[in-house]
N, C-alpha and C positions, 0 to 999 in steps of 0.2 A: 297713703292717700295725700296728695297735696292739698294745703289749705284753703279755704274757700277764700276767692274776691270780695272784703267786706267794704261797705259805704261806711261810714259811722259818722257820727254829730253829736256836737253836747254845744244849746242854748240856755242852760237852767240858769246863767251869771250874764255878768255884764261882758263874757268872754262868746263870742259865736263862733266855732272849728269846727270845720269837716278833716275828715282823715279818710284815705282809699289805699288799701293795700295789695298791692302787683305779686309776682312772685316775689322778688326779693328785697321787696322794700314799703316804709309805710309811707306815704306823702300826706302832709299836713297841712291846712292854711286857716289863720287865725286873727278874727278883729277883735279888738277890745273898743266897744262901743254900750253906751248907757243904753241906746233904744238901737231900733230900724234892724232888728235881726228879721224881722219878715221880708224885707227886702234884700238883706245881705246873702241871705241863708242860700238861694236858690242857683243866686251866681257864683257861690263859693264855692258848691259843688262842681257845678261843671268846672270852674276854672282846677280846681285838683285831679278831675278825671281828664282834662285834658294833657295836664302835666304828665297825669300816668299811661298817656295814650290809650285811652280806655270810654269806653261810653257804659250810660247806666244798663246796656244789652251785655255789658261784659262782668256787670256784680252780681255774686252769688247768696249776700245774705247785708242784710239790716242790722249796725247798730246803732243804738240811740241812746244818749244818756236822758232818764227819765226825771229829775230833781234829785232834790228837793233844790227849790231857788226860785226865781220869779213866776209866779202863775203865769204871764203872759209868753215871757220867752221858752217854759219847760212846754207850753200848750205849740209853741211855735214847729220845737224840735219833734215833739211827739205826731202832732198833725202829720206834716210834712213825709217822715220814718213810716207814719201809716200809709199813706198816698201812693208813695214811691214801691212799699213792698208788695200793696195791690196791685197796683199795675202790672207788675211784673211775676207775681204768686211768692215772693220770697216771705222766706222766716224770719223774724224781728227777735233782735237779742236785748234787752231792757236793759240797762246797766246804774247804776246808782249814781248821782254824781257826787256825793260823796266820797263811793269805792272810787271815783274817777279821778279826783281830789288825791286822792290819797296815793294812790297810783303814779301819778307825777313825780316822785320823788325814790331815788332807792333807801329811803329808812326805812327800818324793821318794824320802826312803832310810830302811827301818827296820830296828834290828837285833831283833825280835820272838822274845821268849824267856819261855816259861811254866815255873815251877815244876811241875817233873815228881812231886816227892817221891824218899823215896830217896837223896839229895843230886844228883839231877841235873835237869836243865832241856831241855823241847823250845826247842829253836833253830831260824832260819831266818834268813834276811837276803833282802832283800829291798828293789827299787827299783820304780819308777812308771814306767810304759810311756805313749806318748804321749797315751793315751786314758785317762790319770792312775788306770791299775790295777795293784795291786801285786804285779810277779811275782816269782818264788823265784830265787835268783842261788845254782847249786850244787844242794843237797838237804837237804832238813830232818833234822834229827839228833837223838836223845835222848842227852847225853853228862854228864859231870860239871861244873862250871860252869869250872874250871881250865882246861880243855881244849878249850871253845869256840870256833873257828878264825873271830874277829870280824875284817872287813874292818882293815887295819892303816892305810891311809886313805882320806879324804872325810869329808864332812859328814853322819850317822848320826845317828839318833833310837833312842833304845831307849826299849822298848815292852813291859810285859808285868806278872806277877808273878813270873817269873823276875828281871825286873831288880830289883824290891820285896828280893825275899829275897838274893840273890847281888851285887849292884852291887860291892861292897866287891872281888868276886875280879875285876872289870872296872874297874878304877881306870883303867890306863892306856891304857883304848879312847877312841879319837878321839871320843867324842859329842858335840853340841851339848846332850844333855841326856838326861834321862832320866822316863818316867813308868809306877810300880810297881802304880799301881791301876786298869788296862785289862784288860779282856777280851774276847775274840771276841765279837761282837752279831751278835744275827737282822738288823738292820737293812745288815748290811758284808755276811752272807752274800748275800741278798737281794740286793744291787746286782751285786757279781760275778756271781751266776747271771744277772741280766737281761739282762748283757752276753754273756756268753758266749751266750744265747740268741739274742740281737740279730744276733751274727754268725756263725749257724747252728749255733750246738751244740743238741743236739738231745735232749739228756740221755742217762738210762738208765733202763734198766727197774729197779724197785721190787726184783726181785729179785736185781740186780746188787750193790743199796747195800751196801756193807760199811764197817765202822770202820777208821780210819787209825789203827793204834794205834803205831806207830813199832817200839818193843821189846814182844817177847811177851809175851802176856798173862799175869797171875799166877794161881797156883791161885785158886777162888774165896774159899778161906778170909781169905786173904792181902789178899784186897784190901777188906777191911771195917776 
């Protein structure tokens, strides 16, 4: 069976990407912007379904990376992935943006940590399963960056903008290295969903989708 036409998008960072996948290829477009992903987001898409010669009458399934990362831009992407799979009755694929994070990259093992604000950072850790996808080892955690309970050995990639701002309180983590200007991409959400699809996941309904906010959300005041 050929693989299904997916949209996919991940807003949870200061990174906003759509990604649409043709037969043979994935097409991706990507701004790195602090705010205005609600105005970016909508043109972004069309501009990559255009590239793929394609309109949203030609996607057969939703993915979205759900956070953890800014309540307003993961609320942006999640909205939006809901709207879009209504309209049209498609199934919505969740994907982590952590797993999304981490995905970026072909290391085997990654310690993928985003700048939460606040003084703390989402974390996760994370290895490569034989079908070279990366799963969560434990549970994703918003914590202070002191406190972060990183593999104490093996061979480690850190990955994020958590590592960009905190490195300094990870001195003496085992990495082979570290890289602070990564973010979850439509293009990493994208491939995780196609696989999960591949071997029968079957998604969810549009109005299942909810945000992976990790720690409860702040008043709205608060988080402007």
């Amino acid at each position: 069976m050929d693989a299904l036409r997916f949209l996919a998008m991940d807003t949870a960072t200061e990174a906003c990407s759509v990604a649409v996948s043709t037969s043979d290829e994935v097409l991706e477009e990507l701004v790195v912007a602090a705010n205005g992903h609600s105005q970016l987001l909508l043109p972004m898409i069309q501009r990559v379904l255009d590239r793929a010669g394609m309109t949203l009458a030609d996607i057969e399934a939703i993915a979205c990376g759900v956070g953890p990362g800014g309540f307003t831009g993961v609320r942006i992407g999640v909205s939006t992935a809901q709207a879009l799979a209504m309209a049209r009755g498609l199934p919505v694929y969740p994907v982590s943006s952590l797993q999304a994070l981490a995905a970026t990259v072909p290391q085997p093992q990654v310690l993928a940590a985003l700048d939460a604000r606040r003084g703390e950072v989402y974390a996760g850790v994370f290895c490569q399963d034989a079908q070279g996808i990366p799963q969560l080892q434990g549970a994703e955690k918003v914590c202070a960056p002191d406190v972060v309970d990183w593999p104490a050995a093996g061979q480690w990639w850190g990955l994020g903008t958590g590592w960009q701002a905190y490195h300094a309180h990870w001195q003496e983590t085992g990495v082979l290295g570290w890289r602070g200007d990564s973010f979850p991409r439509a293009e990493a959400v994208l491939r995780l969903a196609q696989t999960r699809c591949q071997t029968g996941d079957h998604g969810v309904s549009p109005a299942l989708l909810a945000p992976h906010y990790i720690r409860p959300s702040l008043p709205e005041a608060q988080q402007k």
